[in-house]
Every structure is written in structure tokens, then in C-alpha cells.
C-alpha positions in Angstrom: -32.8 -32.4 147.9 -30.6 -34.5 150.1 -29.1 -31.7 151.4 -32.7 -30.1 152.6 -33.3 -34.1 154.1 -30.1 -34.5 156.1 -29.2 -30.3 157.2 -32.0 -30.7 160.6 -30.1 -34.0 161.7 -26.5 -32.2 161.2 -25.6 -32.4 164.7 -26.4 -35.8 165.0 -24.0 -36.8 162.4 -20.1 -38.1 163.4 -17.7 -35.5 161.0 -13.9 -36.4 160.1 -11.5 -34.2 158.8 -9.1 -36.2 156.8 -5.9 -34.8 155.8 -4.8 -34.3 152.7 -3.8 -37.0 150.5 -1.8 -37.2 147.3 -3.0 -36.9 143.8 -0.3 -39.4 142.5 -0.4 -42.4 145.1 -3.6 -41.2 147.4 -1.7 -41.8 150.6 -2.4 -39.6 153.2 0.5 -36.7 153.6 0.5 -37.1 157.5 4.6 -35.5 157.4 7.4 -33.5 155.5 5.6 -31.6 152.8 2.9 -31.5 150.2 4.2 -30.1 146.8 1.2 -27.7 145.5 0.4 -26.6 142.3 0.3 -22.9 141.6 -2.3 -23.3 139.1 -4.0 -26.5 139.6 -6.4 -26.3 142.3 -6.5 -29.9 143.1 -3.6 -31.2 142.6 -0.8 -31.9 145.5 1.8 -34.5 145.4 3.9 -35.3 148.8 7.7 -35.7 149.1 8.4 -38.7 147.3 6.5 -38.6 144.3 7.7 -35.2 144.2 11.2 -36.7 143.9 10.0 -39.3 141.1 8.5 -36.0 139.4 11.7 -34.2 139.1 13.6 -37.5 137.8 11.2 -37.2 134.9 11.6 -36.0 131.5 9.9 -32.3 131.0 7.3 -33.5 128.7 6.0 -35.9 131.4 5.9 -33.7 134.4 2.9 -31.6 135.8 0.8 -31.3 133.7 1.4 -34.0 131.3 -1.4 -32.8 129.0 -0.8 -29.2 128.4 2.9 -27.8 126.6 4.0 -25.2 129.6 4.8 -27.0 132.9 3.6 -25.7 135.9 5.3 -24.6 139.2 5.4 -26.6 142.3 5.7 -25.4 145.7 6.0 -26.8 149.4 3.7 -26.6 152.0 5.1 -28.1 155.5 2.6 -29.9 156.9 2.5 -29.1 160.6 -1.2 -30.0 161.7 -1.1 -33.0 162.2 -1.4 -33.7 166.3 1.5 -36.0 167.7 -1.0 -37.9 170.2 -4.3 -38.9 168.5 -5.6 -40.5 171.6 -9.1 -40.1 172.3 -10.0 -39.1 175.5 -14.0 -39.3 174.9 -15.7 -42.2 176.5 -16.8 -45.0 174.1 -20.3 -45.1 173.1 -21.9 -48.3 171.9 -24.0 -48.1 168.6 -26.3 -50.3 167.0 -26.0 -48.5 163.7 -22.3 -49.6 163.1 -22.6 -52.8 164.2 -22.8 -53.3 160.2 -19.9 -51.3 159.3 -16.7 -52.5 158.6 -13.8 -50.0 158.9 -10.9 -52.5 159.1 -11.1 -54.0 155.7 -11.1 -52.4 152.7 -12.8 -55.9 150.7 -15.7 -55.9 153.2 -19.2 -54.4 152.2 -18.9 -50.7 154.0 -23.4 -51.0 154.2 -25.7 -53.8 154.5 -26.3 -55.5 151.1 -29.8 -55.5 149.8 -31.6 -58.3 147.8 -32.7 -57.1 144.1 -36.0 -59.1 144.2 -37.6 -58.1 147.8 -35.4 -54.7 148.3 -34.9 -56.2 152.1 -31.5 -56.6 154.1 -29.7 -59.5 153.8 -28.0 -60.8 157.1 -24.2 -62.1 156.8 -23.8 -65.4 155.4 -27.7 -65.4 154.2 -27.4 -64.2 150.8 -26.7 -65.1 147.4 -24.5 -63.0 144.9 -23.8 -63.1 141.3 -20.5 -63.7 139.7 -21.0 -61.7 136.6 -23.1 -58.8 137.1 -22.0 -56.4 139.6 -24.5 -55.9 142.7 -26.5 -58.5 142.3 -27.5 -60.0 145.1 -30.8 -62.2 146.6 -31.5 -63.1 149.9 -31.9 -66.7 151.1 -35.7 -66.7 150.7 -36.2 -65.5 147.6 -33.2 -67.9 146.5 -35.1 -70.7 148.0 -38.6 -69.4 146.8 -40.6 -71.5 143.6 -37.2 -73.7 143.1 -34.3 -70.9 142.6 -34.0 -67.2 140.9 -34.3 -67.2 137.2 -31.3 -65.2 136.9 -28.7 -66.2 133.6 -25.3 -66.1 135.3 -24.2 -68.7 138.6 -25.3 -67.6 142.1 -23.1 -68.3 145.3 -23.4 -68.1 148.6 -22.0 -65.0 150.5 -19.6 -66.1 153.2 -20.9 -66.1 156.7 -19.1 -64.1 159.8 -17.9 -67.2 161.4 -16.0 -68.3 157.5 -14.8 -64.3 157.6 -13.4 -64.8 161.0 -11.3 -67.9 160.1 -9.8 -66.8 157.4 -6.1 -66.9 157.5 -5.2 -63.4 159.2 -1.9 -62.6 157.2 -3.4 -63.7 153.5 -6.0 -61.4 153.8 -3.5 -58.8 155.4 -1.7 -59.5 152.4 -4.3 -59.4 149.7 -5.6 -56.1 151.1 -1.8 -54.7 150.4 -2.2 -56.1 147.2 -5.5 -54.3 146.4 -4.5 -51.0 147.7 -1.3 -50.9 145.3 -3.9 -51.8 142.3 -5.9 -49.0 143.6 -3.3 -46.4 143.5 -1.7 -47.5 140.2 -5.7 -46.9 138.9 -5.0 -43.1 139.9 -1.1 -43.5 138.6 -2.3 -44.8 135.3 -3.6 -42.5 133.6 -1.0 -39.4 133.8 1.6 -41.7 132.9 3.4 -41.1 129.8 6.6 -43.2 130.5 6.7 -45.7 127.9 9.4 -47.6 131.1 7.4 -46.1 134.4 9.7 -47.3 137.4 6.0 -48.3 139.0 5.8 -52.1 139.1 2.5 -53.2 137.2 1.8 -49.8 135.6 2.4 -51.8 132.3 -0.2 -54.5 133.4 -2.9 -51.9 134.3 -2.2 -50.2 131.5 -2.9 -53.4 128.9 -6.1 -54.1 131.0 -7.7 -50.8 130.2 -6.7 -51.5 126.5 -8.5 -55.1 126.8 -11.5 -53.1 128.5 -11.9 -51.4 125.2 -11.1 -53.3 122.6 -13.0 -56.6 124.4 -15.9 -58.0 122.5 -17.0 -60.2 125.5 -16.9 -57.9 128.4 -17.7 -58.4 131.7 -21.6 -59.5 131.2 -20.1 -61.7 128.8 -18.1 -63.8 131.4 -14.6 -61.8 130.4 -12.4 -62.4 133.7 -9.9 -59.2 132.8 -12.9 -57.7 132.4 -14.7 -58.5 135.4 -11.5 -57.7 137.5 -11.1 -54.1 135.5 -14.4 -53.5 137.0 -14.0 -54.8 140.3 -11.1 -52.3 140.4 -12.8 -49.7 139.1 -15.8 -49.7 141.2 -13.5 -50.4 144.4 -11.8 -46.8 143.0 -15.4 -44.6 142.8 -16.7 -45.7 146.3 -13.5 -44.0 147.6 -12.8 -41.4 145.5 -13.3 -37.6 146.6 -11.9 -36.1 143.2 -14.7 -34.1 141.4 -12.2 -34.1 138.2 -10.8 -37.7 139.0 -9.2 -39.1 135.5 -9.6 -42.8 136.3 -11.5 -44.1 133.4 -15.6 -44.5 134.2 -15.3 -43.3 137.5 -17.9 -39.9 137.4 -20.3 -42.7 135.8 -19.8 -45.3 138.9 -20.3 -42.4 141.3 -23.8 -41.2 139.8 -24.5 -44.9 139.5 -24.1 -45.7 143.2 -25.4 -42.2 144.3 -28.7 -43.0 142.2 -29.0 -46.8 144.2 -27.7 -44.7 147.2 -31.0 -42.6 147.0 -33.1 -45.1 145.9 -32.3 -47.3 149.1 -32.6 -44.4 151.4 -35.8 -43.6 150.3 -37.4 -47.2 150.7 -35.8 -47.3 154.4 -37.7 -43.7 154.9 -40.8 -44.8 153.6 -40.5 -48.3 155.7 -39.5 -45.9 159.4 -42.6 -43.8 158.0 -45.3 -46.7 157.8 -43.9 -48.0 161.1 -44.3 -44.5 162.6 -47.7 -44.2 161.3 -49.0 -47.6 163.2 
């Protein structure tokens, strides 16, 4: 269906052809080789988690879940241009004014409030601390003496607040998340009871706590809520149809359901206004 909806506006839309990133630490292999798998189709590691693959013991090598290892081979990776430099003019667009490519802990779209299903500006909205996506705009915040909602409300930070924040703490807490982000695809195929990633062990005790947790997140559980935060972070990035990083098929149908559902009340909206 969305495919029928957005194939007449196909040249209208920007593409990018990404290069191929690893399976172990998701960086993009930009030089050297990618180590391919003769008989996993979507699996590719680059050069040095191909080293830290040969240092391990055969039992925990590709593929850690199956008794006969399989065969890695190189692939140089000579595509990559050495001058990236566009030569296109630049074109000024309203439609990414809202769109945040810079940092990876800023909303990629527009949030939306839950009780009026409109846009909320920067800096106008309210969101919960607890449940995930949850968010009310200033008026229906402000409307009949607050939202009857369970769990505390605050304010979203406006883009003047953004702006003066403290260039090389957020430079530093975005390095921060990205490492959490790639041990979240590390995690799971390692075996190594002594894994020479640092914080493989902590991940590894927080997706115990996520299932033996009797609180959870709804229930105020701080490891809890951060699992999630992680783990959401994870889908609305991930590419993998097979990824192995626990709940992450479910967060992607999740957010492609609310994807849909929000593209379908901004069609009907453009509709009405057409019509008038």
C-alpha cells in the first residue's frame, strides 16, 4: 500500500546509497576490506573485528549458534570516491527545516501531541518520563487545569536551551550513546564469558534485569527505562531484516504502524485543505 502511495512521487524523493556497514560494530567500512560470509547473506564484518574474530576461541566465531564454522572472505572495498565534494548548488527547503542530521539524541520528525494529533513546535510541548512517546502540546497541557495523565510531564527544551548547551558534553554524550548502540548489536553473539569489549558485561546484566524485572519501565524502573531508551534508539536505525537485538522487529512494526497512522492524518488534513 505505501509502496502504490509513494512510487508516482519517486522522482521527487532525495536517494542515498550508504556503504556497507559492519554486522559486529555497525560502522561504516569506508576502507581496507569487508570480511564476507560464504553462507550468510547478511553478514560482513570489516578489518578489525575480523582480527578480534580470529583471536577467538572456535566455538565463538561465525556463527556462534550453529556447530560447523563458516568461511570468511575479503572483499577490497575500492568504491568509495576520494573527493565527496558536492558540486550541485544548494537548494533551500522548508521541509527539512525540522530535520536534524547532526545529532543522533535529536527527534529526526516533528513530535506530535497524543490528545489533538497536531505538531508541536520546539520548546512548546510536554513529554512523559515513563511511557515512551508520549507527548502533549502546550494547549492541551494548559487546557481544563492539566492532562490527567498518571506519570510526571516536563517541558521539552526549547531551540534557544538546545543551542546553549555545552558543545563538547553533548559531543561527548553522543560518543557515549553510539558505543551503547553498537555493544546492543555486539551483545547478543557474544559468548565470551571475558569479552575484551568494555561494558559488554553491563549490557549484558541489563537485558537480564529487563527480564527478570517485576517493575518494568511503566512501573518507574530506571534500568528499565534506559534498556528501552536504548533499544528503541537501535530500531529507528536499524536496516537488518534478521537483526538479533532483543525486541527490535517489534519496535520497528510499532513505529511503522504510528509512522502510517501519522501520514495518513497529514493526507487527509493536505486533502480537506485542497478541497476548500
Amino acid at each position: 500500500m505505501h509502496g502504490e502511495t509513494s512510487c508516482p512521487m519517486k522522482e521527487d524523493f532525495i536517494m542515498v546509497d550508504a556503504q556497507h556497514a559492519c554486522s559486529n560494530c555497525s560502522i561504516p567500512m569506508v576502507s581496507g576490506n569487508r570480511w564476507v560470509c560464504n553462507q550468510c547473506e547478511n553478514f560482513q564484518i570489516c578489518d578489525r573485528c575480523y582480527e578480534v574474530e580470529l583471536k577467538r576461541e572456535e566455538k565463538e566465531r561465525h556463527p556462534i549458534d550453529q556447530r560447523e564454522s563458516h568461511t570468511l572472505y575479503p572483499i577490497e572495498i575500492n568504491d568509495v570516491p576520494v573527493d565527496t565534494k558536492d558540486i550541485d548548488d544548494i537548494l533551500e527547503s522548508e521541509f527539512f527545516n525540522t530535520r536534524t542530521f547532526h545529532n543522533l539524541t535529536a527527534p529526526a520528525f516533528v513530535t506530535t501531541c497524543n490528545i489533538c494529533d497536531l505538531d508541536i513546535e520546539t520548546g512548546q510541548g510536554w513529554r512523559c518520563e515513563v511511557c515512551p512517546k508520549y507527548d502533549v502540546c502546550k494547549s492541551c497541557y494548559q487546557k481544563d487545569g492539566g492532562i490527567d495523565h498518571p506519570h510526571k510531564l516536563t517541558n521539552h527544551p526549547s531551540m534557544a536551551d538546545c543551542d546553549a548547551e555545552n558543545k563538547e558534553s553533548r559531543q561527548l554524550r553522543e560518543l557515549k550513546l553510539r558505543k551503547m548502540l553498537d555493544l546492543l548489536v555486539h551483545v547478543p553473539r557474544c559468548r565470551s564469558a571475558h569479552c575484551q569489549y568494555p561494558d559488554c558485561r553491563k549490557i549484558k546484566e541489563l537485558f537480564r534485569h529487563g527480564m527478570q524485572c517485576k517493575t518494568r519501565a511503566a512501573g518507574g524502573c530506571v534500568r528499565c527505562r534506559k534498556m528501552w531508551y536504548l533499544l528503541q534508539l537501535h530500531a529507528h536505525a536499524c536496516k537488518e531484516s534478521r537483526c538479533r537485538v532483543p525486541r527490535c522487529r517489534d519496535l520497528k512494526e510499532h513505529s511503522r504502524g504510528s509512522q502510517q497512522q501519522s501520514d495518513s492524518r497529514r493526507r487527509a488534513a493536505i486533502t480537506g485543505m485542497m478541497r476548500q
